[in-house]
C-alpha positions in Angstrom: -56.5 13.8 -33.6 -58.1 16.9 -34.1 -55.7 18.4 -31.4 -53.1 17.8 -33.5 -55.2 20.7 -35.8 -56.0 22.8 -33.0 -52.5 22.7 -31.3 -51.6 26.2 -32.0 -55.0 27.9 -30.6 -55.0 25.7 -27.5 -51.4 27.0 -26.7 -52.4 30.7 -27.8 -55.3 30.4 -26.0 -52.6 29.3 -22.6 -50.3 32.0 -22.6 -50.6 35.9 -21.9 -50.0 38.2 -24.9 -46.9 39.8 -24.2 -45.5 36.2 -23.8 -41.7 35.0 -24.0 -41.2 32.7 -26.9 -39.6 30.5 -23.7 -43.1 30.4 -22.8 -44.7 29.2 -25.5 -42.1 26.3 -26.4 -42.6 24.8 -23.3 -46.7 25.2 -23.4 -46.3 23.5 -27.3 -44.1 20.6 -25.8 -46.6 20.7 -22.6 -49.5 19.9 -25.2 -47.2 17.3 -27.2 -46.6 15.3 -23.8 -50.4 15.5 -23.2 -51.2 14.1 -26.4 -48.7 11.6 -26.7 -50.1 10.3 -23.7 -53.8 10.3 -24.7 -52.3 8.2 -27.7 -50.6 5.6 -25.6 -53.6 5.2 -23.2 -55.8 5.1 -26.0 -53.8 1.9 -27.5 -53.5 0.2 -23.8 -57.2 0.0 -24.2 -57.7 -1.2 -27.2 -55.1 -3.7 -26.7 -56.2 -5.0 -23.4 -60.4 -4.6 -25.4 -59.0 -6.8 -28.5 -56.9 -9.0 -26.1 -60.3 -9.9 -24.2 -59.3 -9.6 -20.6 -61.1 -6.9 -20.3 -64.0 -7.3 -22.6 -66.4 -9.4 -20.2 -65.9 -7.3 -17.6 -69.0 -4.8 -17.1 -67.7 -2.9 -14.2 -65.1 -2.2 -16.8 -66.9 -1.4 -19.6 -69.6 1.0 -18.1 -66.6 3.0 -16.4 -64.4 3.3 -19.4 -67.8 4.4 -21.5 -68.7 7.2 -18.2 -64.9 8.5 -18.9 -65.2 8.6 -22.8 -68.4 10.2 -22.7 -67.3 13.0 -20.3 -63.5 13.0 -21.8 -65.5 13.8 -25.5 -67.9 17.1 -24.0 -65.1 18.5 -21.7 -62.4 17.9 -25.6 -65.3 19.8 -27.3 -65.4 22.4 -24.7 -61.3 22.6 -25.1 -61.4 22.6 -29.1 -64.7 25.1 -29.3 -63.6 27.2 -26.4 -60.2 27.4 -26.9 -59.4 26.8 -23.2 -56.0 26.5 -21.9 -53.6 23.3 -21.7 -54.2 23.1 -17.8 -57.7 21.9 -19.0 -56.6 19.6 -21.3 -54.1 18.0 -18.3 -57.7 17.4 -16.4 -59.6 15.8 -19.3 -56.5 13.7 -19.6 -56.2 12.7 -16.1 -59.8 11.8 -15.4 -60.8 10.7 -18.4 -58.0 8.3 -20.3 -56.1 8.0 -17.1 -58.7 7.0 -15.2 -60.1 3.9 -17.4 -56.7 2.9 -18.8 -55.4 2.6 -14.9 -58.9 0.8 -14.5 -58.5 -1.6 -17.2 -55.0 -2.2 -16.5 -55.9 -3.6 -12.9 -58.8 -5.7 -14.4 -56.0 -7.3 -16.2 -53.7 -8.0 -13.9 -56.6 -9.3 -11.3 -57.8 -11.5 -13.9 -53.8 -13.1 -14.6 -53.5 -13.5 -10.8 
């Protein structure tokens, strides 16, 4: 949520200073995608978490708690730094990405 705050330094900090205003539309709508997603990931875990298909598994657990721990220093580096949306793309992909794809497998082994 607190990228929602930030939203305008992230995509200032993305794009050079003589910049078209082309440019920075598409970096805003670039960081509005990436959050979005972050959102929806978010919710796929704590649905599967609160479901309980997902909540006995520890091989789950201890990798989605590896990929919030490093997604939380590597989102302080972005909103203390002011790094670029490219960034952001990474913390996204192996962070959320990484554990919500995780837990969505668990799932479906543990239907099959």
């Amino acid at each position: 949520m607190n990228l929602f705050w930030f939203q305008d330094t992230t995509v200032n900090a993305s794009i050079p200073l003589g910049y078209p205003e082309s440019l920075k539309t598409s970096k805003e709508t670039e960081v509005l995608v990436a959050l979005s997603l972050s959102i929806t990931c978010n919710a796929l875990e704590m649905l599967s978490l609160f479901v309980g298909y997902t909540i006995f598994s520890y091989a789950t657990g201890m990798i989605s708690t590896c990929c919030h721990v490093v997604g939380s220093i590597i989102l302080a580096f972005v909103l203390l730094e002011s790094l670029s949306v490219t960034t952001l793309w990474y913390c996204f992909a192996f962070t959320l990405c990484l554990s919500c794809i995780h837990r969505l497998v668990t799932i479906v082994m543990t239907n099959s």
